[in-house]
N, CA, C and O atoms as a MOPAC input file, in Angstrom:
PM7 MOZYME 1SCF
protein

 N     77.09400 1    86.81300 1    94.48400 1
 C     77.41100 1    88.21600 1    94.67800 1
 C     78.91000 1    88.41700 1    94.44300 1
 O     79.69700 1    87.51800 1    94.73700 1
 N     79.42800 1    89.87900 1    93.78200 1
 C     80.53700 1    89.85000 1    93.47000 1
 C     81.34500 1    90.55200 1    94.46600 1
 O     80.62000 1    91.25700 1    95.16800 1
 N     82.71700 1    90.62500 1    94.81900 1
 C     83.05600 1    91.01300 1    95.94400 1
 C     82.93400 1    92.75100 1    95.59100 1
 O     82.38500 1    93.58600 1    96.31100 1
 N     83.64300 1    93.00400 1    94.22000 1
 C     83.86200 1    94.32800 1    93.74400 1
 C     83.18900 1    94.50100 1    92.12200 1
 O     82.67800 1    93.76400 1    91.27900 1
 N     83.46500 1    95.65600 1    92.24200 1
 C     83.11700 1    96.50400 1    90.59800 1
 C     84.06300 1    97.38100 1    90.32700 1
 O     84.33600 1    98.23900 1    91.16600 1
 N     84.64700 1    97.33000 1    89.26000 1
 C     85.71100 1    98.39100 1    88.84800 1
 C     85.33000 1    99.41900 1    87.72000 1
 O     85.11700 1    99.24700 1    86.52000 1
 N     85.31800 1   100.33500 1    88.36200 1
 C     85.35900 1   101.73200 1    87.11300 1
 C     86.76500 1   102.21400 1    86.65100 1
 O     87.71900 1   102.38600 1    87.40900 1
 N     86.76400 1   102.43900 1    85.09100 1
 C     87.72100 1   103.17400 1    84.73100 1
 C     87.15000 1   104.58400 1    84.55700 1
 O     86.10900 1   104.92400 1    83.99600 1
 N     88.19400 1   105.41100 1    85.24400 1
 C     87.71900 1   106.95300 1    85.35500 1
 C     88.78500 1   107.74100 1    84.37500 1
 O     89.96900 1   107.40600 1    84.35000 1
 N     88.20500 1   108.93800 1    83.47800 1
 C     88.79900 1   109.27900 1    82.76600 1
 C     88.37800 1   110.63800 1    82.87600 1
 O     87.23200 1   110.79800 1    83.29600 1
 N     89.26000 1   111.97700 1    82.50400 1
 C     89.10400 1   112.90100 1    82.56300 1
 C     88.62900 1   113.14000 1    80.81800 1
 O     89.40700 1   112.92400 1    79.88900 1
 N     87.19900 1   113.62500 1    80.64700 1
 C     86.10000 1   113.59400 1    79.53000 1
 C     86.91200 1   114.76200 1    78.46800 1
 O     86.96400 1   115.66600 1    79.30300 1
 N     87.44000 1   115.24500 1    77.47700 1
 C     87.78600 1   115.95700 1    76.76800 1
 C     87.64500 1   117.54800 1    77.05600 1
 O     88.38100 1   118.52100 1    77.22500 1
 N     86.52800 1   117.29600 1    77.01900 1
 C     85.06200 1   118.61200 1    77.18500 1
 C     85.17800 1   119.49200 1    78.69700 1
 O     84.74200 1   120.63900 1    78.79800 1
 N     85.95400 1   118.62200 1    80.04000 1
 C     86.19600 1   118.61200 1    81.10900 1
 C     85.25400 1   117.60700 1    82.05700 1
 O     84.37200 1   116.90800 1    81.55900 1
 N     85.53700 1   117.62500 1    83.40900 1
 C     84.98600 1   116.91200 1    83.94100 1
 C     85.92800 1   115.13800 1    84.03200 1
 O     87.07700 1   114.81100 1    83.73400 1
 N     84.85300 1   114.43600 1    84.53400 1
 C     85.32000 1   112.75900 1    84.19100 1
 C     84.02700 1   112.29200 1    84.08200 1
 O     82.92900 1   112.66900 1    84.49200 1
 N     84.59900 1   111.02700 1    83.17600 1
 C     84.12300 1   109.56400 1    82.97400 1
 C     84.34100 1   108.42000 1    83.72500 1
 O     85.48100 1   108.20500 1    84.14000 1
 N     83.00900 1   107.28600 1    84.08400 1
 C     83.21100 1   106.51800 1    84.75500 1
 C     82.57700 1   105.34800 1    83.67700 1
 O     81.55300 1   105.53400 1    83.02000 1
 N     83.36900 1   104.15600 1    83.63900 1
 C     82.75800 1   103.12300 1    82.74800 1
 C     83.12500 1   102.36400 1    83.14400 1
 O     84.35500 1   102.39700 1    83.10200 1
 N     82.43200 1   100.86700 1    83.95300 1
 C     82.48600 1    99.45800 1    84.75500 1
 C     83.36700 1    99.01400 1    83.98500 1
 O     83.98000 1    99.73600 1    83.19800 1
 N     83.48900 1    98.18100 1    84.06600 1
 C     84.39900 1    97.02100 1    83.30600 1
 C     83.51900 1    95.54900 1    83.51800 1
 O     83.14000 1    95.14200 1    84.61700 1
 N     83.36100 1    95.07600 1    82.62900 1
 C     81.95300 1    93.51700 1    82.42800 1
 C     80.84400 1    94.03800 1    82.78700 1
 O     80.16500 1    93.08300 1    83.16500 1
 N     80.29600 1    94.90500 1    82.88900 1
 C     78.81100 1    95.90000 1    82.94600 1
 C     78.36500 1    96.59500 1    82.26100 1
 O     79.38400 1    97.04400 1    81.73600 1
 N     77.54800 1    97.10000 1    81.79400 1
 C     76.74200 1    98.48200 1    81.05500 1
 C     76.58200 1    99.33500 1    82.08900 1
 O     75.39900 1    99.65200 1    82.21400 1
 N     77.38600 1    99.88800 1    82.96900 1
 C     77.34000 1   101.04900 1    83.30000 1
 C     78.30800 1   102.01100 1    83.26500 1
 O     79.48100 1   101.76000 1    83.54000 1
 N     77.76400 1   103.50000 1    82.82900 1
 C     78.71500 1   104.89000 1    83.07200 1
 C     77.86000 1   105.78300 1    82.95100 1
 O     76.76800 1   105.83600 1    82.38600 1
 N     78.62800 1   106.67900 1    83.69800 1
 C     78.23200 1   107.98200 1    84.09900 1
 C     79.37400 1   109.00800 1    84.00100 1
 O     80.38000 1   108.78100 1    83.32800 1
 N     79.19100 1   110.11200 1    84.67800 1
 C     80.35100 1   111.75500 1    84.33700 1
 C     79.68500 1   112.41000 1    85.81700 1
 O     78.72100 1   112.41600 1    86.58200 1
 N     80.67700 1   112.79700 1    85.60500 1
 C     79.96800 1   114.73100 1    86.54700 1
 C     81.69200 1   115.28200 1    86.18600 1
 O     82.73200 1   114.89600 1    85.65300 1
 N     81.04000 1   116.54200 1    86.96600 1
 C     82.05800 1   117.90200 1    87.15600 1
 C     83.26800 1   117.72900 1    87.36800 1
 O     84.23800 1   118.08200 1    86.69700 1
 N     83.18500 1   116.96500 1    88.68500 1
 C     84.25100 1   117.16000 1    89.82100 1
 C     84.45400 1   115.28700 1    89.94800 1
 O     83.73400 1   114.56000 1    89.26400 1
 N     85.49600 1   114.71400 1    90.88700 1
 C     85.88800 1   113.33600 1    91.54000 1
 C     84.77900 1   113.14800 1    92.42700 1
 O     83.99700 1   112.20800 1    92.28700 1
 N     84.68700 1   113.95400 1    93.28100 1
 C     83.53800 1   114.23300 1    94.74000 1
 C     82.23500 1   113.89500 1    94.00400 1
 O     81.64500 1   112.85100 1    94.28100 1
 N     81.74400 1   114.78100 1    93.03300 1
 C     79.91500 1   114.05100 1    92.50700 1
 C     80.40400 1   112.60200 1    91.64200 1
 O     79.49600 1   111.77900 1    91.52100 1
 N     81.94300 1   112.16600 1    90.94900 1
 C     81.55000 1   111.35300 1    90.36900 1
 C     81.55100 1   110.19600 1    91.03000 1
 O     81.19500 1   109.12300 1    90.54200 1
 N     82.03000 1   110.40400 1    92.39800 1
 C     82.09300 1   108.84500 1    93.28800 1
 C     80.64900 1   108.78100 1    93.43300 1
 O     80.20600 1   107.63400 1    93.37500 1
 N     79.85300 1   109.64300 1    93.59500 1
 C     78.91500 1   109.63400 1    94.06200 1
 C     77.74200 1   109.02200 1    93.33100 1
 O     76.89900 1   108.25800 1    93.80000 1
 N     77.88100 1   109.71900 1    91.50900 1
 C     76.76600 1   108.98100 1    91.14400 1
 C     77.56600 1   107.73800 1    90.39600 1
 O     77.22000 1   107.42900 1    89.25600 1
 N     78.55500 1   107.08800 1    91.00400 1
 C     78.82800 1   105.76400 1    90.49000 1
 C     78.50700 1   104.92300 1    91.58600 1
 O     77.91200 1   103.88000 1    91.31500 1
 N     78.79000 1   105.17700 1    92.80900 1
 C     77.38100 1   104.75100 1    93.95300 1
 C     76.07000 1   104.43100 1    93.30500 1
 O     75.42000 1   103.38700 1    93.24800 1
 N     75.85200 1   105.75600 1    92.78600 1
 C     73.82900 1   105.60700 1    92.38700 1
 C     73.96900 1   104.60900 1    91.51700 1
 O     73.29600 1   103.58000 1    91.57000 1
 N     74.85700 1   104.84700 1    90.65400 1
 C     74.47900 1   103.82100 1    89.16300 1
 C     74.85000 1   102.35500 1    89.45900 1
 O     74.26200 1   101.38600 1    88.98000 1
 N     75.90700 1   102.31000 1    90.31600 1
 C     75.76200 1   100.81500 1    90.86400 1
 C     74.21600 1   100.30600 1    91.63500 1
 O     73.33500 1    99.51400 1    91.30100 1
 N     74.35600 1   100.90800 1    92.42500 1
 C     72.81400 1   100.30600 1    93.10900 1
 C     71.44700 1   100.16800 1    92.52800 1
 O     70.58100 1    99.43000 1    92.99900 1
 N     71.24400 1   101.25300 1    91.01500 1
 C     70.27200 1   101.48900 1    89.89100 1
 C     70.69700 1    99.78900 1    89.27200 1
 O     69.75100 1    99.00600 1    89.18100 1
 N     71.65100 1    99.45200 1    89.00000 1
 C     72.38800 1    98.58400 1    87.83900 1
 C     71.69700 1    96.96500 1    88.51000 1
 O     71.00500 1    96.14500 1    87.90600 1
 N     72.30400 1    96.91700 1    90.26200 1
 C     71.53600 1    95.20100 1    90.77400 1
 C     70.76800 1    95.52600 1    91.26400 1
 O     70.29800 1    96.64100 1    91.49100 1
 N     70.33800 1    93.84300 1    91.68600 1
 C     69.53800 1    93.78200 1    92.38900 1
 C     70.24600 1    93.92900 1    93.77200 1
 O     71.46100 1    94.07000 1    93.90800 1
 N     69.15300 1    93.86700 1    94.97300 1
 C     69.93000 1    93.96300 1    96.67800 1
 C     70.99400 1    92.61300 1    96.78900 1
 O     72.13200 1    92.71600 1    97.24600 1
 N     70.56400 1    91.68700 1    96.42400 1
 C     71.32900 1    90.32100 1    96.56200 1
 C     72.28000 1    90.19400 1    95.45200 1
 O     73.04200 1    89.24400 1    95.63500 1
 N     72.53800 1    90.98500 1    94.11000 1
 C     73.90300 1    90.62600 1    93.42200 1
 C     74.60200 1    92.00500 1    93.41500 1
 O     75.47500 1    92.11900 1    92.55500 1
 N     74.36200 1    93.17900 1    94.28900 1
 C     75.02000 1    94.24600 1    94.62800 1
 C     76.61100 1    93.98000 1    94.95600 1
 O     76.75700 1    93.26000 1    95.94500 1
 N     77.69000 1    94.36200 1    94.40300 1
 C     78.94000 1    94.43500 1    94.95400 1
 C     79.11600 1    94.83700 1    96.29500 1
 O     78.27400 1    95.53600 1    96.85900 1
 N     80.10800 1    94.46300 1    96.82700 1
 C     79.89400 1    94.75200 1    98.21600 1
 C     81.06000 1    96.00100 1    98.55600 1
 O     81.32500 1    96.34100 1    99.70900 1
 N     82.02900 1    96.92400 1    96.69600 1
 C     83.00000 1    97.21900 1    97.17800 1
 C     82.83100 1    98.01400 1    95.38200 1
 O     82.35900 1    97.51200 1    94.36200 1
 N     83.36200 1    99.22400 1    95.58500 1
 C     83.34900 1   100.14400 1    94.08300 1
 C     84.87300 1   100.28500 1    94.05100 1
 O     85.41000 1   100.83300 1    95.01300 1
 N     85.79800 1    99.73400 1    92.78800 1
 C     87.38300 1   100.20800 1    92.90600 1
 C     87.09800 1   101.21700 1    91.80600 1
 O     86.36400 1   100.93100 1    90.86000 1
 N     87.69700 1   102.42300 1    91.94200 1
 C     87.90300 1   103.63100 1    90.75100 1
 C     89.48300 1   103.29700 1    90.27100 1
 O     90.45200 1   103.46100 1    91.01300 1
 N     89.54700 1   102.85400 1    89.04600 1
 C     90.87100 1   103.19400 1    88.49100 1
 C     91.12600 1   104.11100 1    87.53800 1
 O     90.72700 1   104.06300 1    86.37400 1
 N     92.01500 1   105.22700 1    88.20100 1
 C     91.94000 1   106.27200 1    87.02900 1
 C     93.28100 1   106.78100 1    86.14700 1
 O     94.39200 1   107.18100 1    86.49300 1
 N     92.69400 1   106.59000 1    84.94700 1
 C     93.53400 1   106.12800 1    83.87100 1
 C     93.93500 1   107.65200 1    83.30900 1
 O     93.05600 1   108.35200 1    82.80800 1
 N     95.25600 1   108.10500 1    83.41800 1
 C     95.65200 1   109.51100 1    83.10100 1
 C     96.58000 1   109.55200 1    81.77200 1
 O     97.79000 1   109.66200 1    81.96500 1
 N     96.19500 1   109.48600 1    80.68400 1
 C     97.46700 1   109.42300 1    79.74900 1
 C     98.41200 1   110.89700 1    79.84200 1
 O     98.12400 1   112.07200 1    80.07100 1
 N     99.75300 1   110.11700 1    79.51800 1
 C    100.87000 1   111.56700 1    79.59100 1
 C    101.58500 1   111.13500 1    78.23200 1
 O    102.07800 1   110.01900 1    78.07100 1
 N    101.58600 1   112.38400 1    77.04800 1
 C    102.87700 1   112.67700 1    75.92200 1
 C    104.09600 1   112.71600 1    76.58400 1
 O    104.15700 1   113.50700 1    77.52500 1
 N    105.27900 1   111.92600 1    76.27400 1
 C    106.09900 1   112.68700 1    76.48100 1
 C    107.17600 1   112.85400 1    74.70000 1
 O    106.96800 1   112.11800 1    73.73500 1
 N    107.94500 1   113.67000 1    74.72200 1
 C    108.78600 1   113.99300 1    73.45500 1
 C    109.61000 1   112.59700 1    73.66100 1
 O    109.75400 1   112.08100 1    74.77000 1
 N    110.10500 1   112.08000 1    72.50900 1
 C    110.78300 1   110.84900 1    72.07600 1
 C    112.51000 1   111.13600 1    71.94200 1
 O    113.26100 1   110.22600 1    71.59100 1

C-alpha cells in the first residue's frame, strides 16, 4: 500500500480545473476546488482495490504566470 497519491491540479482553459495522478491513469475536472477534491476522492477509491488504496490524496496546484522580460 502506498502512503500517498499526488494530483496535479490545473485550472482547464475552458474554466474550471483539472486533476491528473502522477504514476496512475487517473483524472477528472469539475467547476469549482470544493467538487474537485471531491471527485478525486471518488476516482481514487474507483481506481484500487481496499488493500492498495492510498492512505493520503496530495493536490499540487500548478499555476503558470507571464511575466514581460
Amino acid at each position: 500500500m502506498q502512503k500517498e497519491i499526488i494530483f496535479l491540479v490545473e485550472e482547464a482553459p475552458e474554466g474550471g480545473y483539472t486533476a491528473k495522478a502522477l504514476g496512475h491513469c487517473i483524472c477528472t475536472e469539475a467547476d469549482s476546488v470544493a467538487k474537485l477534491k471531491k471527485r478525486v476522492q471518488e476516482a481514487t477509491r474507483c481506481h484500487f482495490e481496499a488493500e492498495e488504496k492510498p492512505r493520503y490524496i496530495r493536490l499540487r496546484v500548478v499555476k503558470d504566470q507571464v511575466i514581460p522580460v
